[in-house]
N, C-alpha and C positions, 0 to 999 in steps of 0.2 A: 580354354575360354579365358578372355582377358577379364581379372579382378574389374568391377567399380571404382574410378576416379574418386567417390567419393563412400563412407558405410553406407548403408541402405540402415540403418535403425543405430542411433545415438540417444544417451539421456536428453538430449539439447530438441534434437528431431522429436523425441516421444513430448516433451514438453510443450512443444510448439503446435504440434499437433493437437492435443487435448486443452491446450488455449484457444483455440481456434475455431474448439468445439463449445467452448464454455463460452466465449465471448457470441457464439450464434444461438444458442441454445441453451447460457447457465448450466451448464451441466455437461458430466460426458461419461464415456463410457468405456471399459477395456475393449470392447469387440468393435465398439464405434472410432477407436483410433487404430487400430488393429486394420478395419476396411480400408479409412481414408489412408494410410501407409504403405496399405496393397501386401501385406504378410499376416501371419495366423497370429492369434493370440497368445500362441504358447514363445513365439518371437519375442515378443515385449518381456517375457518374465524373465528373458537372459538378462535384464535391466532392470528390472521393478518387481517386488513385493508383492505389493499390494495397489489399491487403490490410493492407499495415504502415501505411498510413495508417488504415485506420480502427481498429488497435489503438493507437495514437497519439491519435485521438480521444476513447476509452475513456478512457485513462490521463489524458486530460485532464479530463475529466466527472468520473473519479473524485479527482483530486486536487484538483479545483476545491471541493472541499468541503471543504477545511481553510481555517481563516483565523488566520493566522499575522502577520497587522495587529499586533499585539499584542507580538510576538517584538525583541528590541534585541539585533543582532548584538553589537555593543561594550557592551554590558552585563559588569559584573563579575562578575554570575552568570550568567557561561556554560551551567552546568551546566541552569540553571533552565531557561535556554531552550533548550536541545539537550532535555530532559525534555517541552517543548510542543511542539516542532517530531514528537518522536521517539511522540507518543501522537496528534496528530491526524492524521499520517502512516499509524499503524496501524489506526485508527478509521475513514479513510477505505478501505481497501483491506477491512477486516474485515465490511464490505457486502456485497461481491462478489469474496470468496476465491478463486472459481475463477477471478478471472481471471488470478490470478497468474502461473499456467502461460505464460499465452499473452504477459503482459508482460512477463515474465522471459527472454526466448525474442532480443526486438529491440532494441535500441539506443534511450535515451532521445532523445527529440527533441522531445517537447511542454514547451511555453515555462512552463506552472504548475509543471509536476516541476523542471525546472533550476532556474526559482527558488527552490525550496526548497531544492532541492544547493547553489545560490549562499549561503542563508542558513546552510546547515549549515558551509560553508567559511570562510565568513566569522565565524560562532562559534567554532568550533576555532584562526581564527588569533589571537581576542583573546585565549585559551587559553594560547597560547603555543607551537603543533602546528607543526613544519614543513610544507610540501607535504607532503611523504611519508608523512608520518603523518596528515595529514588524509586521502587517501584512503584509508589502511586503517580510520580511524574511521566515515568515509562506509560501508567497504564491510562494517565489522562493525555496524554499525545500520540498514544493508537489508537484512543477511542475518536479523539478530534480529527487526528490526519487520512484514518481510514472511512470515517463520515464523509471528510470534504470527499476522498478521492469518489464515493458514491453518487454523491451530490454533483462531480463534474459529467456524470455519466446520464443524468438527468433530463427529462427531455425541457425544454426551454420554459415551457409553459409548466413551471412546478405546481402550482397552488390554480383551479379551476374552483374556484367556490361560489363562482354564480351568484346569485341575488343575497347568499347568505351573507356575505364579508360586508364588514363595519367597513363605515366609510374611512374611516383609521386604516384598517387594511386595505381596502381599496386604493387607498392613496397611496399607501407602502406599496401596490402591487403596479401602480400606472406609472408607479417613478422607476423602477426596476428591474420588473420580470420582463422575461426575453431579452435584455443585453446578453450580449454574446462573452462578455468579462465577469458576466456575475457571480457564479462558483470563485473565480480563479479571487475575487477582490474581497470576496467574504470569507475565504482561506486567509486570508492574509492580514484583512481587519482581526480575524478570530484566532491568528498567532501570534499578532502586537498585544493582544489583549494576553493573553497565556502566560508571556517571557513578559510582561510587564512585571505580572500577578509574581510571577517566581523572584524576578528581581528584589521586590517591594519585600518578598520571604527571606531571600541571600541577605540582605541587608540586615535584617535581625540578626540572621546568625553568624553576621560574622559582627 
């Protein structure tokens, strides 16, 4: 019998599969990617652990779509590049919002994500950041860039508040909601504002 042209079960395949489940359904399951693959469950463990490995897989399929080639940690424009690190980061997760949930949940481990923590660490030290503040910048630019990537996932109509919204709201909501750009422009008002704020700090300390 002639081999398959191509495997019948890869890390890449199990990950795409259980995306696919999570993007329909937020969630997923060993048996539930197991059916839609058409093999037994005990197939997948020739690849995976556990459950937290194949959300590890995920996280890796999904960040494996930024390319950050491009990015020069000791560049004097830090800012520049924390600005590309910090939009193809959102861009990539802004795919498959829902999976936020379930990546939020486990401990980084996939080798694409830490490199880009490597490169963000490594930006903020030409910066001038101690440790210490580097990880608070790390953990204010997950908490911001994986909010937006949620927030692009959002259905149009975010805010339904009926007779209760002030007419201040009101007006904020008749000038804005439902544009088709409005995630993508309040990402990006809300990362000038971010590297402003850091800039206005770099400047002290150097």
């Amino acid at each position: 019998m002639a081999r398959p042209l191509s495997p019948k079960l890869s890390p890449s395949i199990i990950a795409q599969a259980a995306l696919d489940a999570v993007d329909h359904d937020g969630e997923f399951t060993i048996q539930g990617i197991a059916k839609k693959l058409k093999v037994s469950p005990s197939s997948l463990y020739n690849h995976i652990d556990s459950k937290a490995d194949v959300i590890e897989l995920m996280r890796g399929q999904v960040m494996g779509r930024m390319d950050l080639s491009g990015v020069d940690s000791e560049s004097a424009d830090w800012a520049g590049s924390l600005r590309i690190i910090a939009l193809h980061y959102r861009n990539a997760y802004a795919l498959n919002p829902r999976l936020l949930p379930l990546v939020t949940a486990y401990s980084v481990r996939d080798a694409t994500t830490i490199g880009m923590y490597n490169l963000m660490a490594q930006t903020l030290r030409t910066a001038g950041f101690d440790s210490t503040r580097q990880l608070e910048i790390i953990t204010v630019i997950d908490n911001f860039v994986l909010g937006s990537a949620l927030d692009a996932g959002a259905p149009d109509n975010v805010w339904a508040p009926g007779e209760a919204a002030s007419p201040e709201l009101r007006a904020a909501l008749d000038a804005g909601l439902g544009a088709p750009d409005r995630a993508q422009k309040s990402f990006e008002f809300g990362l000038g504002l971010l590297l402003e704020g850091l800039a206005r700090e770099a400047e002290v300390l150097g």
